[in-house]
C-alpha positions as CSV (number, residue, x, y, z in Angstrom):
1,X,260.4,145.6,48.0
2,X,258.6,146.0,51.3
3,X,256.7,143.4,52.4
4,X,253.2,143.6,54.0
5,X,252.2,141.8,57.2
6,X,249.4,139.2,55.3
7,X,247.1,139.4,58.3
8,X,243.2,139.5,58.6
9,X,242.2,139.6,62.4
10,X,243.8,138.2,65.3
11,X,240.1,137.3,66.1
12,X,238.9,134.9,63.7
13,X,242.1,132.4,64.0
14,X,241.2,128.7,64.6
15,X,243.2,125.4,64.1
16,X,243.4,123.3,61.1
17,X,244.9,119.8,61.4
18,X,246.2,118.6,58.0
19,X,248.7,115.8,57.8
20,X,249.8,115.8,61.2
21,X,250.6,119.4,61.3
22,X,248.4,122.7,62.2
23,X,247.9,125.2,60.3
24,X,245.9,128.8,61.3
25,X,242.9,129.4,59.2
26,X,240.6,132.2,59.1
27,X,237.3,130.8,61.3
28,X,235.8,131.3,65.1
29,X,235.8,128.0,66.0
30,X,232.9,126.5,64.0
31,X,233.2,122.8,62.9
32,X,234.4,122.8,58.7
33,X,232.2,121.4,56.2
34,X,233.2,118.8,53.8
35,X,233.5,121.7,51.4
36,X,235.6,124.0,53.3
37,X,237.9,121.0,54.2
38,X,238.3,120.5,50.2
39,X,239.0,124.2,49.3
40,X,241.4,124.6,52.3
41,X,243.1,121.5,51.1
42,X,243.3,123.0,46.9
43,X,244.3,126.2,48.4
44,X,247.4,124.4,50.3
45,X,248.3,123.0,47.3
46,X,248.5,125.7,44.7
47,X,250.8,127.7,47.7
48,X,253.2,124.6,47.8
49,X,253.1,123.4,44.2
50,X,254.2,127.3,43.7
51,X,257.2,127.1,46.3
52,X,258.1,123.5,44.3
53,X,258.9,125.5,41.4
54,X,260.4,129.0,42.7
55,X,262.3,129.7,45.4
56,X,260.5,132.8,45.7
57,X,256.6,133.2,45.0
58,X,254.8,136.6,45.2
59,X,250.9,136.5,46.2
60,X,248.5,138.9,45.1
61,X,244.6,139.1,46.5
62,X,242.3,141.3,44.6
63,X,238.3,141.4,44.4
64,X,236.3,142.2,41.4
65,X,232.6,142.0,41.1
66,X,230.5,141.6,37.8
67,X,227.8,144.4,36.4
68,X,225.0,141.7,36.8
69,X,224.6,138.2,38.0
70,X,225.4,135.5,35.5
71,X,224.6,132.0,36.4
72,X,228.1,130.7,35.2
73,X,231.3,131.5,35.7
74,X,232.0,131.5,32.1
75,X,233.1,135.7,31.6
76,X,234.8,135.3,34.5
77,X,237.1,132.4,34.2
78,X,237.6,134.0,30.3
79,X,238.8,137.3,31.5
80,X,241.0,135.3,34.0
81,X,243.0,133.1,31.7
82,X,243.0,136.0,29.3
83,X,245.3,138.1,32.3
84,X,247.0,134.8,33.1
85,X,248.5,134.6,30.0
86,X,249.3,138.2,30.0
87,X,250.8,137.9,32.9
88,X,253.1,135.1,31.8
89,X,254.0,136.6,28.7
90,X,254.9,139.7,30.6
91,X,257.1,138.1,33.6
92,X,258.2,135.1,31.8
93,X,257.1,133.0,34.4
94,X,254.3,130.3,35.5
95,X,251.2,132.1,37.5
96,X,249.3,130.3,39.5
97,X,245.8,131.3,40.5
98,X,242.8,130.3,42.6
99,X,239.1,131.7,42.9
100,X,235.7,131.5,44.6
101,X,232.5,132.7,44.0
102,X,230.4,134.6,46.7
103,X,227.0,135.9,47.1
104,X,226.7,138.7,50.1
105,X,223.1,140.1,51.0
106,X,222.0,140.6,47.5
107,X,221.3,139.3,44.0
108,X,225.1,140.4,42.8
109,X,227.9,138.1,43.4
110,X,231.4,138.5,43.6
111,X,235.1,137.0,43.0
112,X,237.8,136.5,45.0
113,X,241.4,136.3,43.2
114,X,244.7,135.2,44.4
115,X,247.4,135.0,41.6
116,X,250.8,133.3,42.9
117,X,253.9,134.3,40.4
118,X,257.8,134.2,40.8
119,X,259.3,136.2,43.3
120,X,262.3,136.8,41.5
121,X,260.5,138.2,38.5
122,X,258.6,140.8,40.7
123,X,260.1,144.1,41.0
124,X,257.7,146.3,41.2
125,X,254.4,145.5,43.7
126,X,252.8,148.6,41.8
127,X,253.4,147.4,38.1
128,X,252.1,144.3,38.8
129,X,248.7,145.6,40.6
130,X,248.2,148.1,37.3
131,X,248.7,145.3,35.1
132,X,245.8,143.2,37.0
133,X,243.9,146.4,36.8
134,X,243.9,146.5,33.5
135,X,240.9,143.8,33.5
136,X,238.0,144.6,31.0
137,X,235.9,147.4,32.8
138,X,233.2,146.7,30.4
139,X,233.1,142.9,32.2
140,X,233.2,144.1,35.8
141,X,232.5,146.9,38.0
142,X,234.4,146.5,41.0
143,X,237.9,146.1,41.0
144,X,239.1,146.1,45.0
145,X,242.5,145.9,46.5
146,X,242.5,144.4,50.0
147,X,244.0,146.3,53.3
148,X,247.9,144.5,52.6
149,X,247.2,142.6,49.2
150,X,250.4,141.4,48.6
151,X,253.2,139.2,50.0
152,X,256.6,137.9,49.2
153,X,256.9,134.1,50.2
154,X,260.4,132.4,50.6
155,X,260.8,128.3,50.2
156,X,261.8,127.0,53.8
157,X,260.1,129.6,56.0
158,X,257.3,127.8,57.8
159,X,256.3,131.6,58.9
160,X,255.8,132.9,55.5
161,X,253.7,129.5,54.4
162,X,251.4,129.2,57.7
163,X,250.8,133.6,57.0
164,X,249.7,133.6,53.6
165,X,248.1,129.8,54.2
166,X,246.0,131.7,57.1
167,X,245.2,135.0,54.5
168,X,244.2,132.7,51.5
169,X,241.5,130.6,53.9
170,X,239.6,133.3,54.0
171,X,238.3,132.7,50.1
172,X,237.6,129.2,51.9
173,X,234.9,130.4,54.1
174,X,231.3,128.7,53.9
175,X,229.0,131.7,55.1
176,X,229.2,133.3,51.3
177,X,229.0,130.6,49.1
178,X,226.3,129.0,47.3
179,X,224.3,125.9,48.2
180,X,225.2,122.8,47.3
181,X,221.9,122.1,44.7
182,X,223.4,124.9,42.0
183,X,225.5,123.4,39.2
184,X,228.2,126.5,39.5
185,X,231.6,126.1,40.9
186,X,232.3,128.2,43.5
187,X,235.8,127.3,43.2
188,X,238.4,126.9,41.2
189,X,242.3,126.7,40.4
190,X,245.0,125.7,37.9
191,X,246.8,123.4,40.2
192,X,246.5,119.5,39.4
193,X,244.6,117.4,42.4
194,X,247.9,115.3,42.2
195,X,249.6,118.7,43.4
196,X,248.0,117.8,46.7
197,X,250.2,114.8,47.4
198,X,253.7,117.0,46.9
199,X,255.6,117.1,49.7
200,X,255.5,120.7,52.5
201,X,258.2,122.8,51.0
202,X,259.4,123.7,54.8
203,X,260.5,121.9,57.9
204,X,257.5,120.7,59.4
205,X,259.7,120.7,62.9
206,X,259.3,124.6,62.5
207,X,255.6,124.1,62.6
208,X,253.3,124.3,66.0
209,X,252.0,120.8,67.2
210,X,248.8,119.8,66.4
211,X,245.9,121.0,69.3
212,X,245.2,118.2,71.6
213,X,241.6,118.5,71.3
214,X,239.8,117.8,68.3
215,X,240.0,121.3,66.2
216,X,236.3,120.6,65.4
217,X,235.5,120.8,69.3
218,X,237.8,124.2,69.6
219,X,236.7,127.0,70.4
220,X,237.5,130.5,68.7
221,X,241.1,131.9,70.5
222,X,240.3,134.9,73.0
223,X,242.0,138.3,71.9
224,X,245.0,139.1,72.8
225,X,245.3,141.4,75.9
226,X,248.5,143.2,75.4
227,X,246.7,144.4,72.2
228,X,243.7,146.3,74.4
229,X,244.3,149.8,75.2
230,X,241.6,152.2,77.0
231,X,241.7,155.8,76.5
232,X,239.2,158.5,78.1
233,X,239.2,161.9,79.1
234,X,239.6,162.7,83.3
235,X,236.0,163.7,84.5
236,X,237.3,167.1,85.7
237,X,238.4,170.4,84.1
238,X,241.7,172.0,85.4
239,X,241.2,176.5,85.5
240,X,244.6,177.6,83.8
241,X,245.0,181.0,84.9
242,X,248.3,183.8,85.2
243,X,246.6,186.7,87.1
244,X,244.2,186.5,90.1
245,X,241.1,187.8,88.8
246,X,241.7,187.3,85.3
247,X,239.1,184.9,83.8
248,X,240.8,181.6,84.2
249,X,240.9,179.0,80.9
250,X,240.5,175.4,81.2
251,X,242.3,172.6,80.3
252,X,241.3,168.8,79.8
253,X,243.4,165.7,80.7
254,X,243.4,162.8,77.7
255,X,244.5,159.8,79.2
256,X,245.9,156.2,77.5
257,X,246.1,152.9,79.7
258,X,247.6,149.6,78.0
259,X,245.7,146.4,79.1
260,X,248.6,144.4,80.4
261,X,251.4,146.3,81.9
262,X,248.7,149.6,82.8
263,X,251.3,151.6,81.6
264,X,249.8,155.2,82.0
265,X,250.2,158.1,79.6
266,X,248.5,161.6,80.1
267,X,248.5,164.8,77.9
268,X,246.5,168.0,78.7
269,X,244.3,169.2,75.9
270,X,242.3,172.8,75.4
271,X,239.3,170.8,75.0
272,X,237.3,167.3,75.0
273,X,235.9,167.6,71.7
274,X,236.9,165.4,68.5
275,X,240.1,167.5,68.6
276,X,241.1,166.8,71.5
277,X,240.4,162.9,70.8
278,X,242.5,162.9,68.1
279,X,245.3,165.4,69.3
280,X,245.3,162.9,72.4
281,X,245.6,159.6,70.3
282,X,248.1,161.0,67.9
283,X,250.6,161.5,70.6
284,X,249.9,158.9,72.3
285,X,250.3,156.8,69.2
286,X,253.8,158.9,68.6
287,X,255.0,157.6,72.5
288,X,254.2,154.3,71.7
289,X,255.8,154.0,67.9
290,X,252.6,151.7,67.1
291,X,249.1,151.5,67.6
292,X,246.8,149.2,69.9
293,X,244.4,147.0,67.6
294,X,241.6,147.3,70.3
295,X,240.5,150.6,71.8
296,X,238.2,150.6,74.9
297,X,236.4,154.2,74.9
298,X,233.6,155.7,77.0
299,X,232.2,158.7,75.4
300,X,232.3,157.8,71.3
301,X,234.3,156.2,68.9
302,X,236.7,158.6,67.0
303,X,236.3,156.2,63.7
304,X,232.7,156.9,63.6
305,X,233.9,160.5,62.7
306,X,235.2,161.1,59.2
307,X,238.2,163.5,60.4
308,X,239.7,160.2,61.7
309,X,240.6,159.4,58.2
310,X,243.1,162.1,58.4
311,X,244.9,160.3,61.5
312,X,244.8,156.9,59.5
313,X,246.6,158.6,56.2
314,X,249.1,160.3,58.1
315,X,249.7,158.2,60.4
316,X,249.4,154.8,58.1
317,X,247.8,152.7,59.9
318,X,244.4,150.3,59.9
319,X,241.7,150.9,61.4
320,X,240.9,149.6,64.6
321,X,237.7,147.3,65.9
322,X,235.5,149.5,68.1
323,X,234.0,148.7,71.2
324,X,231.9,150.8,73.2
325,X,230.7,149.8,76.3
326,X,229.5,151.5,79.4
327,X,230.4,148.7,81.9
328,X,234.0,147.8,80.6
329,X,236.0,146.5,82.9
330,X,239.0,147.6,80.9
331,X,237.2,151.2,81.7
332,X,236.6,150.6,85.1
333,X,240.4,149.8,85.9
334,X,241.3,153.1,84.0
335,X,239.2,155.0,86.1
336,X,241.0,153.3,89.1
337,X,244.6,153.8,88.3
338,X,243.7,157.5,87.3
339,X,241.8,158.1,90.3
340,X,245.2,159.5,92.6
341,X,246.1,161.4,89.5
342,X,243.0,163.6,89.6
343,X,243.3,163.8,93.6
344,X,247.1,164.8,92.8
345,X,246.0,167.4,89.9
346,X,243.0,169.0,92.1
347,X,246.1,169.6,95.0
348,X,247.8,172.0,92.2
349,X,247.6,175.4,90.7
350,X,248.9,176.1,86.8
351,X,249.4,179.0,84.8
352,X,250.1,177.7,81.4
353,X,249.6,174.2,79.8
354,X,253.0,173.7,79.9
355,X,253.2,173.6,83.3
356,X,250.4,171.3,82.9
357,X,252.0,169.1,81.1
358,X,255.2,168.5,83.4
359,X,253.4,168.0,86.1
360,X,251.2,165.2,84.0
361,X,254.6,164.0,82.6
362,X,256.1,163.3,86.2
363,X,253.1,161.9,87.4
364,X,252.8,159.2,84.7
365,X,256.5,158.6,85.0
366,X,256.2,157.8,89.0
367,X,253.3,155.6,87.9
368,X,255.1,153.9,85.1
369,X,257.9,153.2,87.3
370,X,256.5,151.1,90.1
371,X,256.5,147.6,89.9
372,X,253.9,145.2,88.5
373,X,254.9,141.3,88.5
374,X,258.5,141.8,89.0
375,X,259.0,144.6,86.1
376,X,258.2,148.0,86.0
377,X,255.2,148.7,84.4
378,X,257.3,150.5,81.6
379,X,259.4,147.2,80.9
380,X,256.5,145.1,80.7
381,X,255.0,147.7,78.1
382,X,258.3,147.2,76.0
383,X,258.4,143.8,76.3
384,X,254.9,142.4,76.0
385,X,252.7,145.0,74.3
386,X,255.1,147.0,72.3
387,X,255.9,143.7,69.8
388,X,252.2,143.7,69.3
389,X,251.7,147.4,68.0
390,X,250.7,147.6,64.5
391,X,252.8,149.3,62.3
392,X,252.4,149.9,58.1
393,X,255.7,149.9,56.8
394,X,257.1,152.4,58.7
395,X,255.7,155.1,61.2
396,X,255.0,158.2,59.8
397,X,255.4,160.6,63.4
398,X,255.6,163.5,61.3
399,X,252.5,165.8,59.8
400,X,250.6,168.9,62.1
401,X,246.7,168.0,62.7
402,X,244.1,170.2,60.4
403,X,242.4,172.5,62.4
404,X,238.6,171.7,62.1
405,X,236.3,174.5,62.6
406,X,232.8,173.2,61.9
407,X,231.3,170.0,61.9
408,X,227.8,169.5,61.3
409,X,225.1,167.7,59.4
410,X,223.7,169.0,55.9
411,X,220.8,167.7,53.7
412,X,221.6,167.4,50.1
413,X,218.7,169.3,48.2
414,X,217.1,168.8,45.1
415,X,219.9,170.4,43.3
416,X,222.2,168.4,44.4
417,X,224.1,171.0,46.5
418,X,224.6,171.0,50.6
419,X,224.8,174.8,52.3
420,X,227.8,175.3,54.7
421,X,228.2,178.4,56.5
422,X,225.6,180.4,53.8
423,X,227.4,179.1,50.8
424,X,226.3,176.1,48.2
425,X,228.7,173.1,47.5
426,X,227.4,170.7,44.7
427,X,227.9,166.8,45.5
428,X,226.9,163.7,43.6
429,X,223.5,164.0,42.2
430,X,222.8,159.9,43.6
431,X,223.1,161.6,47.2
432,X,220.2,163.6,46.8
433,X,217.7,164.4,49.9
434,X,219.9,162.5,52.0
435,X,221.8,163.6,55.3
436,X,225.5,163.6,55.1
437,X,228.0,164.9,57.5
438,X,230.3,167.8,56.2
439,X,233.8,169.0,58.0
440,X,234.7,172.6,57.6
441,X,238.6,173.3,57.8
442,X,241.0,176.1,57.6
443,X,240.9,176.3,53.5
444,X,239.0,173.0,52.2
445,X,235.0,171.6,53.0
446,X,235.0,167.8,53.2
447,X,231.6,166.1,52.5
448,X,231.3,162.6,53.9
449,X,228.7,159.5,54.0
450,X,229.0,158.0,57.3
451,X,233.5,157.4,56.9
452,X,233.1,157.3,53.2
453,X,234.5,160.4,51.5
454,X,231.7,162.1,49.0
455,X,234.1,165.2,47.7
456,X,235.7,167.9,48.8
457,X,235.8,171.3,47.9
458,X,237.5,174.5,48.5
459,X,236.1,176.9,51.4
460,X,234.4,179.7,49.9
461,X,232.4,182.8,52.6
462,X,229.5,184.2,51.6
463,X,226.6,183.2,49.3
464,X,227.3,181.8,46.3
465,X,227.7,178.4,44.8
466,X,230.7,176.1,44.3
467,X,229.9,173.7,41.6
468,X,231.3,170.8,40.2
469,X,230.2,169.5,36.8
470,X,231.0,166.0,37.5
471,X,228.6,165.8,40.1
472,X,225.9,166.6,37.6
473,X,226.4,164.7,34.5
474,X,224.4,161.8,35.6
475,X,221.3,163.8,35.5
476,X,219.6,163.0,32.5
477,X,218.0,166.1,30.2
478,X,214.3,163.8,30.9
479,X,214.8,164.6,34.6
480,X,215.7,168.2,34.5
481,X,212.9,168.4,32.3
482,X,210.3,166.8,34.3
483,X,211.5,168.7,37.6
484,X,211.3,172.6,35.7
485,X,208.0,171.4,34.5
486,X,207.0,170.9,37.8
487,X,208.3,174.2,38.8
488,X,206.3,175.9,36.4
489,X,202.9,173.9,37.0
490,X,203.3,174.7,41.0
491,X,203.2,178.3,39.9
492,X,200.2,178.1,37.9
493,X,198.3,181.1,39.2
494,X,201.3,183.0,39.8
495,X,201.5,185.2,36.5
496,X,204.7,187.0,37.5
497,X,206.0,184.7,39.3
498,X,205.8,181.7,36.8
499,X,207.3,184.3,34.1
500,X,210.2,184.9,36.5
501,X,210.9,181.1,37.2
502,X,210.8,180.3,33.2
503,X,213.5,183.7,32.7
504,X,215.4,182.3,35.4
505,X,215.5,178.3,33.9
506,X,216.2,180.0,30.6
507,X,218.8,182.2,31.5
508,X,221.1,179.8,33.7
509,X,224.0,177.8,32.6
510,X,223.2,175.5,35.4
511,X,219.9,174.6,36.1
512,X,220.6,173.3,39.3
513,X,221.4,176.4,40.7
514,X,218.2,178.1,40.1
515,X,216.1,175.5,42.3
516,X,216.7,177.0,45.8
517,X,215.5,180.4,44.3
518,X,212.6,179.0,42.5
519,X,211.5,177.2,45.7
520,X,211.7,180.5,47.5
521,X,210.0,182.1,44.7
522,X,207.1,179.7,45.5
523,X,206.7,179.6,48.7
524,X,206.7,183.5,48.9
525,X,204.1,183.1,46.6
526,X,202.3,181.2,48.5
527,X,202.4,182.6,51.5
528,X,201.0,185.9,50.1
529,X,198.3,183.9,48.1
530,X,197.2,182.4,51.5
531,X,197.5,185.8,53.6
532,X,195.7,187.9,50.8
């Protein structure tokens, strides 16, 4: 079974001193409540009373969230012990669990789950997940696997405790839970207090020393700079040409700089569109084998576009923090080190982008080469920033980028239908007169809100309509009703034109796909009413 690295942010890592030891817990250097320091403490506990027992425990995090707000816990903690026992009946083995109850910026609140079973029970990450699944979804609405919700923990390894101690401190966080004057738990576990006296189930010589200063006092850790990386595209345009007086093309350099070594890398692209972002960072990320966690851009972010999906599935990896700033001084040092590579390229002449490319390939590789604090800027790359790539599982390098003819914006209309390129694609009747963002490619149309994906559809020419009956069914017969009614009382006064609008309602298998015409129906009708 492959296990997952059972890490939140690098950010939001302070000390907790417990016992003489510290452990990492998720936090930016805010002093704990009384509370937190009592949850942190229970959450220890159930981890090492686990680890007494097996030799092996596997830890699972899931999120599920009620229909409506309950002022108890009481369906909650039923459906829990109901699973637990499921769960133990299944594996044969004791599982462990512990919860808290949070409230984000509305009424609804919302659970989060850890469950701690035996590791040498656990097979299967995927069975187990299904079987949690499998939770009444007449009791809750939301069922939601965390980014690496799952981790294999072995009895001894201080690194495996102090991870998964670290991941489980998030549910300890104060900025969520309720005040203090409500009678409901926030909390809870099936691990005895007495549990909290058992002795660490590692060698606490493997642990880090407690900070000097008071933890209270500290402040939150400053990133990592080997994880920073700056990308941008060279403020010029290079003329590709093969024949004097032939109109020349143009090609566009992408350019990569890691924070700590400035290890350079430069590939020439046909344009500086999104394409060319994301041509640029997939090869980049294919030199490295890994991906920065921080990404310093200046013109925009390619993860505010929804075709970066695509390089996050094919690629496996998480998405990255975005920073944009115009005054970055992780930009301004790019534009230094690239400034003799743009005084270089304008020296030079080219007739394909292959030639291009060498010439980008043996620049980089001068500039690589020189030294930098005793290494070569490539050897300080492999030995301080390459560690600190992230990686999911493995690196997929494989996979050819979909081309990506069209992006643009498209209002969703009455009918619950977008128009791209003359032709009508139905989407879900709750996005209805709202803006959403759809990508045409080669053979499919994706339709997206903001980086969530709405549905996709196959690319159709011409006019016509591409409908999906699922996008429809949660439009009651009361509403279809009261809009046709409304159709037909705007065209009071317009005798043929209100006869054609009820042959047309009567006539089509899906209403929906009459509006547009009705609506130009009417405003013809109008507008020769008003001219007349």
């Amino acid at each position: 079974m492959t296990t997952n690295p059972f890490v939140i942010h690098d950010h939001y890592v302070q000390p907790w001193v417990h016992q003489g030891l510290s452990f990492p817990i998720y936090g930016q250097g805010n002093p704990l409540s009384q509370q937190h320091k009592r949850m942190l403490k229970r959450l220890l506990a159930v981890i090492n009373h686990a680890l007494t027992q097996y030799s092996k425990v596997f830890v699972v995090r899931v999120e599920v969230a009620p229909h409506v707000f309950s002022a108890d816990n009481t369906e909650f903690s039923d459906c829990l012990k109901q699973q637990v026992t499921l769960l133990q009946q299944q594996y044969g083995c004791s599982v462990y669990y512990a919860w808290v109850r949070e409230h984000g910026q509305g009424t609804k609140h919302h659970y989060h789950l850890a469950l701690l079973l035996s590791g040498h029970k656990i097979q299967c990450a995927h069975s187990l997940i299904e079987q949690i699944r499998e939770i009444p979804a007449a009791k809750f609405a939301h069922f939601h696997l965390p980014e690496c919700c799952y981790y294999q923990l072995h009895r001894g390894n201080a690194q495996d405790f102090m991870a998964a101690f670290y991941r489980l401190s998030y549910l300890a966080k104060s900025d969520t839970k309720i005040k203090a004057q409500t009678s409901t738990n926030n909390f809870g576990c099936n691990v005895p207090v007495s549990a909290e006296k058992l002795p660490l189930t590692f060698n606490v010589t493997d642990c880090p020393a407690p900070p000097a200063t008071t933890p209270l006092a500290a402040p939150a850790p400053a990133p990592l700079k080997q994880t920073h990386c700056a990308i941008d595209f060279l403020r010029m345009k290079i003329a590709i040409g093969s024949q004097w007086g032939a109109k020349p093309q143009y090609a566009y350099v992408f350019v990569g700089m890691m924070a700590e070594s400035q290890r350079l890398f430069a590939s020439a692209q046909d344009n500086n569109q999104l394409n060319g972002w994301l041509a640029g960072q997939q090869q980049l990320f294919r030199q490295q084998q890994g991906y920065p966690r921080h990404i310093h851009h200046r013109r925009f972010s390619p993860t505010g576009a929804p075709e970066y999906q695509w390089l996050l599935e094919n690629w496996q990896l998480q998405p990255h923090y975005r920073r944009k700033q115009s005054d970055d001084p992780l930009m301004k040092k790019l534009a230094h080190i690239t400034k003799p590579l743009q005084q270089h390229l304008k020296q030079l002449c080219f007739t394909s982008m292959v030639e291009l490319q060498r010439a980008l390939d043996d620049l980089t590789a001068q500039h690589n080469s020189s030294v930098i604090a005793h290494n070569t800027r490539q050897q300080r790359f492999a030995l301080i920033e390459q560690p600190y790539l992230m990686r999911r599982h493995h690196f997929n390098a494989s996979g050819r980028q979909p081309t990506i003819h069209h992006i643009k914006t498209v209002k969703v209309g009455i009918d619950s239908h977008v128009c791209v390129q003359q032709h009508l694609y139905s989407v879900p009747a709750q996005y209805r007169k709202r803006a959403l963002l759809a990508v045409v490619y080669d053979n499919r149309i994706e339709i997206y809100d903001e980086q969530q994906l709405v549905c996709r559809h196959q690319r159709r020419s011409g006019y016509g309509y591409n409908t999906d009956e699922k996008h429809l069914v949660t439009i009651t017969r009361q509403q279809r009703k009261r809009l046709q009614q409304r159709f037909i009382k705007q065209a009071t006064g317009f005798h043929k034109t209100a006869s054609r609008i009820t042959r047309l309602l009567a006539e089509s298998l899906v209403p929906e796909q009459t509006y547009r015409t009705i609506q130009r129906l009417l405003a013809r009708a109008k507008a020769k009413a008003t001219t007349s």
